[in-house]
KOLGU-4560 file (N, C-alpha, C; in nm, 3 decimals, padded with zeros to 5 digits):
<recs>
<n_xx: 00.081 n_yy: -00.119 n_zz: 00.000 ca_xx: 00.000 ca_yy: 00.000 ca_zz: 00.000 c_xx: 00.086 c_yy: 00.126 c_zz: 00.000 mol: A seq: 1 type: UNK>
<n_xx: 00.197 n_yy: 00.121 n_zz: 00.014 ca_xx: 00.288 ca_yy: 00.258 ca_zz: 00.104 c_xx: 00.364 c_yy: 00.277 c_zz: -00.053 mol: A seq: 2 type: UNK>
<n_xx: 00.357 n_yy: 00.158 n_zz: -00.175 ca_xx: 00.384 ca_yy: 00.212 ca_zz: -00.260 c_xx: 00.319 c_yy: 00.230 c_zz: -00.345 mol: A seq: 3 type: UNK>
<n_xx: 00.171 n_yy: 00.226 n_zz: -00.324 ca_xx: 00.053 ca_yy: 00.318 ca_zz: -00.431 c_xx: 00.081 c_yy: 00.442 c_zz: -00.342 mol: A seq: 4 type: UNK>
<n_xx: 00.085 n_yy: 00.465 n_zz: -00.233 ca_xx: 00.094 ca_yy: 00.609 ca_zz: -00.155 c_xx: 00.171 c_yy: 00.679 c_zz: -00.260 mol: A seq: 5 type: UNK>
<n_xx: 00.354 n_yy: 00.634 n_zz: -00.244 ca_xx: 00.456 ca_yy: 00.721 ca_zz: -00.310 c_xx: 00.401 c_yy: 00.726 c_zz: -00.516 mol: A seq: 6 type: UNK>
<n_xx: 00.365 n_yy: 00.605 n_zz: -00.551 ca_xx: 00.293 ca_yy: 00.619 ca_zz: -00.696 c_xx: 00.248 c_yy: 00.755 c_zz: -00.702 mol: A seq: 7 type: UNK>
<n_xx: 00.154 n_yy: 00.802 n_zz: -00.642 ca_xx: 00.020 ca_yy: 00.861 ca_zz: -00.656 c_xx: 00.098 c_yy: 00.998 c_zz: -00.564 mol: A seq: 8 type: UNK>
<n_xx: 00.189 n_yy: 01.010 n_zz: -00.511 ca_xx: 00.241 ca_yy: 01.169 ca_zz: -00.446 c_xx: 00.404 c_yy: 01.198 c_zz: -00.553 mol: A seq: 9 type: UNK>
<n_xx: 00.415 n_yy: 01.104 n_zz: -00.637 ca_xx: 00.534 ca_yy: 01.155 ca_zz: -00.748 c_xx: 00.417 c_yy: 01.153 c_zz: -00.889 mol: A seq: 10 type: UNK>
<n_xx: 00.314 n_yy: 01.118 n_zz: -00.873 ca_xx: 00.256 ca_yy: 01.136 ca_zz: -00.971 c_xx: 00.238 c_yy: 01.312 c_zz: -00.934 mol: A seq: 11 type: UNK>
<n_xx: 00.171 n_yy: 01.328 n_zz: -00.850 ca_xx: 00.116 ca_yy: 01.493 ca_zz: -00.893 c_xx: 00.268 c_yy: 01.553 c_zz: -00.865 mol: A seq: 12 type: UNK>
<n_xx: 00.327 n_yy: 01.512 n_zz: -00.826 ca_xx: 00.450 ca_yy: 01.628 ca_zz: -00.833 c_xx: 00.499 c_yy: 01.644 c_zz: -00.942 mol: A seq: 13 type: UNK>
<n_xx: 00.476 n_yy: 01.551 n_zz: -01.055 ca_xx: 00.550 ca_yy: 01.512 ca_zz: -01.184 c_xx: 00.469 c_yy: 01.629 c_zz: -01.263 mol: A seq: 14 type: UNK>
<n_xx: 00.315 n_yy: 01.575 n_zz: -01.213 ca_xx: 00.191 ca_yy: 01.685 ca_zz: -01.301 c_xx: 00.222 c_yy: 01.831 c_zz: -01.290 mol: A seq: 15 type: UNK>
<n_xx: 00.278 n_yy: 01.857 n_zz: -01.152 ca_xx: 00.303 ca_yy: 01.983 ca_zz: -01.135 c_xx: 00.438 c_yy: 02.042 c_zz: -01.200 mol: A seq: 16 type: UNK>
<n_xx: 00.485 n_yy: 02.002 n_zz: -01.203 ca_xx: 00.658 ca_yy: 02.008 ca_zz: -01.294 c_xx: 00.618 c_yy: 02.063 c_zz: -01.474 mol: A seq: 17 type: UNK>
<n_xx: 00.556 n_yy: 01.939 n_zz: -01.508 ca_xx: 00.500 ca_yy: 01.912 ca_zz: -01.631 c_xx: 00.412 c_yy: 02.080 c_zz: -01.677 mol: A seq: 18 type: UNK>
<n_xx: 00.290 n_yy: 02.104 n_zz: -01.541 ca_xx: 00.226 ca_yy: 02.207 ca_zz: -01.605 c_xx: 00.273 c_yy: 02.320 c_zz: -01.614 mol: A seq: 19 type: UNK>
<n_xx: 00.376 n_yy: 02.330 n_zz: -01.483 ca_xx: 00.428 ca_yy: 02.449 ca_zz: -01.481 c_xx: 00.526 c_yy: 02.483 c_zz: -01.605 mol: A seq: 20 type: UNK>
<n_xx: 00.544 n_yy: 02.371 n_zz: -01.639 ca_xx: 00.670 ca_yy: 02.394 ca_zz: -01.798 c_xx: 00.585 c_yy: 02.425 c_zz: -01.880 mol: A seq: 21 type: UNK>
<n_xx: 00.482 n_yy: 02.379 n_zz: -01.893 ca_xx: 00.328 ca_yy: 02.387 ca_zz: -02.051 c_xx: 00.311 c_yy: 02.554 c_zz: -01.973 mol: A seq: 22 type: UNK>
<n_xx: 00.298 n_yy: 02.617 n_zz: -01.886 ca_xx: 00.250 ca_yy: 02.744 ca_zz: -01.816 c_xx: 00.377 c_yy: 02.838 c_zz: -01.858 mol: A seq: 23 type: UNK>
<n_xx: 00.493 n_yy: 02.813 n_zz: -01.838 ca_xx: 00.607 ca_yy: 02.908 ca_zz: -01.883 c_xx: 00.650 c_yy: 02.896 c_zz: -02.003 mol: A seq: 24 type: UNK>
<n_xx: 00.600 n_yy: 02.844 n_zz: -02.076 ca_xx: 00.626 ca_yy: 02.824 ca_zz: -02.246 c_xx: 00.445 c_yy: 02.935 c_zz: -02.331 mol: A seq: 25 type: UNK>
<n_xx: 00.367 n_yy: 02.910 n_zz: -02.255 ca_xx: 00.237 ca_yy: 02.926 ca_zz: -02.303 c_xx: 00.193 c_yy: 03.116 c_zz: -02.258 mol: A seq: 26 type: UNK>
<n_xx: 00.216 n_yy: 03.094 n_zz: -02.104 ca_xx: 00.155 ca_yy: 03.216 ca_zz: -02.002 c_xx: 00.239 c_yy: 03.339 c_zz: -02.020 mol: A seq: 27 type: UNK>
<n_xx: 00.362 n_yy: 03.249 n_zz: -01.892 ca_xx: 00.438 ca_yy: 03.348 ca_zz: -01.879 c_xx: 00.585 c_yy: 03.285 c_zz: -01.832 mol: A seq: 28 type: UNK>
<n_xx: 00.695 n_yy: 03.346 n_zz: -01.831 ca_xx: 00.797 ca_yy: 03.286 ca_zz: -01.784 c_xx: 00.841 c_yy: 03.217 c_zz: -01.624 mol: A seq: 29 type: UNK>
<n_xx: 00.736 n_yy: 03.375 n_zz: -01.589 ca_xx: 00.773 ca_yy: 03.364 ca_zz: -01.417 c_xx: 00.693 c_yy: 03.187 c_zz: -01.369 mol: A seq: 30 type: UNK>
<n_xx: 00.643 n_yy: 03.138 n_zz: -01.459 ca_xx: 00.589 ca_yy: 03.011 ca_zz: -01.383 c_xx: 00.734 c_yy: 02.879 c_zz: -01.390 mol: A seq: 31 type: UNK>
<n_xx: 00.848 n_yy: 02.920 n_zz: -01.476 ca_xx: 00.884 ca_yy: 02.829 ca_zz: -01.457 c_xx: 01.007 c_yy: 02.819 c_zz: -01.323 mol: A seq: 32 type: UNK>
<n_xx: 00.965 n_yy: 02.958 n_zz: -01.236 ca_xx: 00.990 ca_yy: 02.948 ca_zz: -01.070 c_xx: 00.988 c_yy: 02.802 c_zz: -00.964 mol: A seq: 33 type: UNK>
<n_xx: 00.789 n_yy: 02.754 n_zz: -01.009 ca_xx: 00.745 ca_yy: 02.696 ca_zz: -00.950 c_xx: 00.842 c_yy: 02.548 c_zz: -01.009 mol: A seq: 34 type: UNK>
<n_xx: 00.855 n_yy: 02.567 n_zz: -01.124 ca_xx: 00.952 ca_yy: 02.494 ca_zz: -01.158 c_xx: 01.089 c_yy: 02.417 c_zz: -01.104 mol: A seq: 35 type: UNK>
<n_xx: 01.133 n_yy: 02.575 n_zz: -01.084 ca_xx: 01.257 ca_yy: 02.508 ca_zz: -01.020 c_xx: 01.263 c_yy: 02.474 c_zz: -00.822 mol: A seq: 36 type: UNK>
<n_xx: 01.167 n_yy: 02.530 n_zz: -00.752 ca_xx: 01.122 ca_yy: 02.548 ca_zz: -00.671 c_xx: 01.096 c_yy: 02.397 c_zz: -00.654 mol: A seq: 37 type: UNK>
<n_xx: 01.022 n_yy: 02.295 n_zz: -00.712 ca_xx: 00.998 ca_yy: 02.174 ca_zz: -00.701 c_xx: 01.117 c_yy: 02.099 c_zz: -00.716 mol: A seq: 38 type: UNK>
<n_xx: 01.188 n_yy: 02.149 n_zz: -00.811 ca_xx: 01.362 ca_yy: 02.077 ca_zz: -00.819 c_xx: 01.417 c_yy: 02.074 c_zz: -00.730 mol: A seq: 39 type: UNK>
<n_xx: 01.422 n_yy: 02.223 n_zz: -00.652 ca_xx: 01.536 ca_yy: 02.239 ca_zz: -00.531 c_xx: 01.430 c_yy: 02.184 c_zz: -00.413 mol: A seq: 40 type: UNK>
<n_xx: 01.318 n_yy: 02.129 n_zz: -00.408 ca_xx: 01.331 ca_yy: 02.073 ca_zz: -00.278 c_xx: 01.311 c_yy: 01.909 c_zz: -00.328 mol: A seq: 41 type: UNK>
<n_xx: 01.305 n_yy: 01.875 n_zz: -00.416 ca_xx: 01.360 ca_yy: 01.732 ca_zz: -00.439 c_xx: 01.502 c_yy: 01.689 c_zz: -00.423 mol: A seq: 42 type: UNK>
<n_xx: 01.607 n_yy: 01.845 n_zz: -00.457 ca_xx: 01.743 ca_yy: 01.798 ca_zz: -00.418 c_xx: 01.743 c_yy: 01.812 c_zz: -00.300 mol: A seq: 43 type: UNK>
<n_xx: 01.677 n_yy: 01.868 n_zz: -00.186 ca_xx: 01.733 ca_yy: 01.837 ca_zz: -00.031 c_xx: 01.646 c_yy: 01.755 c_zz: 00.011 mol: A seq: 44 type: UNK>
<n_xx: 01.541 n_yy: 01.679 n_zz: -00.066 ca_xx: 01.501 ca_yy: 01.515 ca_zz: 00.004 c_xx: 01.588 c_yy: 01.455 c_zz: -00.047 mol: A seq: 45 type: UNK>
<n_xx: 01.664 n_yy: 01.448 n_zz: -00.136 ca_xx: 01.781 ca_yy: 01.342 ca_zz: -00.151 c_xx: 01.894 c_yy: 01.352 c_zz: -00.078 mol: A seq: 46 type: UNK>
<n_xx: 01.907 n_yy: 01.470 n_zz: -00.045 ca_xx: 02.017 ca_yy: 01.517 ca_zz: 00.073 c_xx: 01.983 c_yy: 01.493 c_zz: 00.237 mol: A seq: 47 type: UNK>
<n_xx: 01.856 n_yy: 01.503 n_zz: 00.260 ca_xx: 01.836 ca_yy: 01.500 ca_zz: 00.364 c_xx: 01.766 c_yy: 01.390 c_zz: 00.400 mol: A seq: 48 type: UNK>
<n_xx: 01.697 n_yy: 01.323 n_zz: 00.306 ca_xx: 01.603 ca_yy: 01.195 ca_zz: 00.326 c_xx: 01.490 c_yy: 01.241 c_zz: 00.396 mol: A seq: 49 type: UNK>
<n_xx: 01.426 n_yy: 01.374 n_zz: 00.364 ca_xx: 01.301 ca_yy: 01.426 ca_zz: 00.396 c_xx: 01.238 c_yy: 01.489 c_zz: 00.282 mol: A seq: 50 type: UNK>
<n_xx: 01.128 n_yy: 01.459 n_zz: 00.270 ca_xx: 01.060 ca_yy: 01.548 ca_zz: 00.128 c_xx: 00.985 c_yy: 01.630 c_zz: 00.203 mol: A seq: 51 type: UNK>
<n_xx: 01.019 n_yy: 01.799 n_zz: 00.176 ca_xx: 00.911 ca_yy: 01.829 ca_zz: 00.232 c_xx: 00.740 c_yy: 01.846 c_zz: 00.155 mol: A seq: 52 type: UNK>
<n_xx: 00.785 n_yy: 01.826 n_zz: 00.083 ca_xx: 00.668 ca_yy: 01.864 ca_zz: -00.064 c_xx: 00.581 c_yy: 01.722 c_zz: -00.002 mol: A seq: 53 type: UNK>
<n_xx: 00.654 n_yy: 01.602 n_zz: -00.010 ca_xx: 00.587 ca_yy: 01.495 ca_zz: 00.023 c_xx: 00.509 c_yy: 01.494 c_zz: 00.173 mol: A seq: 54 type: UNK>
<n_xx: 00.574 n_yy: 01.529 n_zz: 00.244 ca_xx: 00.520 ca_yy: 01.590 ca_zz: 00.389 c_xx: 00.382 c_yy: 01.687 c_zz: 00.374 mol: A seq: 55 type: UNK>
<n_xx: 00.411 n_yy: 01.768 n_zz: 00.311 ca_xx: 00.284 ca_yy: 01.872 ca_zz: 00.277 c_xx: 00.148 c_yy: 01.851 c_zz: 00.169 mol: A seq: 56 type: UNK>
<n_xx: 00.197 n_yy: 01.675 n_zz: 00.067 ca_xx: 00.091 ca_yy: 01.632 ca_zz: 00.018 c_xx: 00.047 c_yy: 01.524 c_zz: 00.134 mol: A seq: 57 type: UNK>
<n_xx: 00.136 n_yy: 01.496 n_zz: 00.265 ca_xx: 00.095 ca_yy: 01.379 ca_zz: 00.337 c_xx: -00.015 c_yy: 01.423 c_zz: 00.361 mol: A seq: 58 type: UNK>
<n_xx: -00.068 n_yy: 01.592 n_zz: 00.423 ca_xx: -00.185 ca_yy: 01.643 ca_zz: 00.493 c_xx: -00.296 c_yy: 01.615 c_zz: 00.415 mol: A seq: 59 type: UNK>
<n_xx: -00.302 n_yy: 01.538 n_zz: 00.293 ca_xx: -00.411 ca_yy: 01.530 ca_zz: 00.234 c_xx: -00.481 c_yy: 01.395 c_zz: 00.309 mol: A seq: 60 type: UNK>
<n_xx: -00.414 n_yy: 01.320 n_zz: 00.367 ca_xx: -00.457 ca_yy: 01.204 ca_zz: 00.394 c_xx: -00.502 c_yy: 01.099 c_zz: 00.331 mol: A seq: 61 type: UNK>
<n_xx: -00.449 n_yy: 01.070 n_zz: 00.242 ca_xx: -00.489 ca_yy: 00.902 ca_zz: 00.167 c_xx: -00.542 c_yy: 00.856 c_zz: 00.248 mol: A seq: 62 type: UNK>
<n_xx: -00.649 n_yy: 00.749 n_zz: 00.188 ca_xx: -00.725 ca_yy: 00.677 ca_zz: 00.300 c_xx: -00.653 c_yy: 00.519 c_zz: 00.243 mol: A seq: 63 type: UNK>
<n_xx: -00.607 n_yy: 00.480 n_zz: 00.340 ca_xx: -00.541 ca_yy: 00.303 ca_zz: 00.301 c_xx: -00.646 c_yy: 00.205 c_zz: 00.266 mol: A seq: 64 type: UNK>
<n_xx: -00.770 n_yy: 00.208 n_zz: 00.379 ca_xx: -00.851 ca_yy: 00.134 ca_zz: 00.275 c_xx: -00.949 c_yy: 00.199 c_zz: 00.220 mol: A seq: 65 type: UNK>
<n_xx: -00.973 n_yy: 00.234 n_zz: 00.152 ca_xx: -01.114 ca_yy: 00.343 ca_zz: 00.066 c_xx: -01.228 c_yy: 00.253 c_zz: 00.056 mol: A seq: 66 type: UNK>
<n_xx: -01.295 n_yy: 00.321 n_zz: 00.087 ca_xx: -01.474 ca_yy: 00.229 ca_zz: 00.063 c_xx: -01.484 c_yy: 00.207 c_zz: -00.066 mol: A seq: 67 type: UNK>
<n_xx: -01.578 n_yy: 00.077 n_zz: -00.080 ca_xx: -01.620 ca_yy: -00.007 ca_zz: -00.171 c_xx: -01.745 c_yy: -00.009 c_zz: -00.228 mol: A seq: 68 type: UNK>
</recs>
């Protein structure tokens, strides 16, 4: 289960990466901030072995078993 969790919290981080690049090619430049902003704290969960991005999608609360 703990790796549909991480599936499904690198999925939207990926989405968010992704739109923000389709947003600074399309909008405006300043979006591809959010861009790098998601980079640099993926390099200090690899440095530190803490995500905080992942920490701050934890508050959403996945439910482990979801109703049927």
């Amino acid at each position: 289960m703990e790796d549909k969790v991480l599936r499904v919290r690198d999925g939207i981080t990926g989405a968010a990466v992704l739109g923000s690049v389709v947003l600074g090619f399309k909008i405006n430049a300043l979006w591809f901030l959010l861009t790098g902003l998601i980079g640099a704290l993926l390099v200090l969960s690899a440095g530190f072995g803490v995500c905080f991005l992942y920490s701050f999608l934890g508050q959403c609360r996945m439910r482990k078993n979801p109703p049927q």
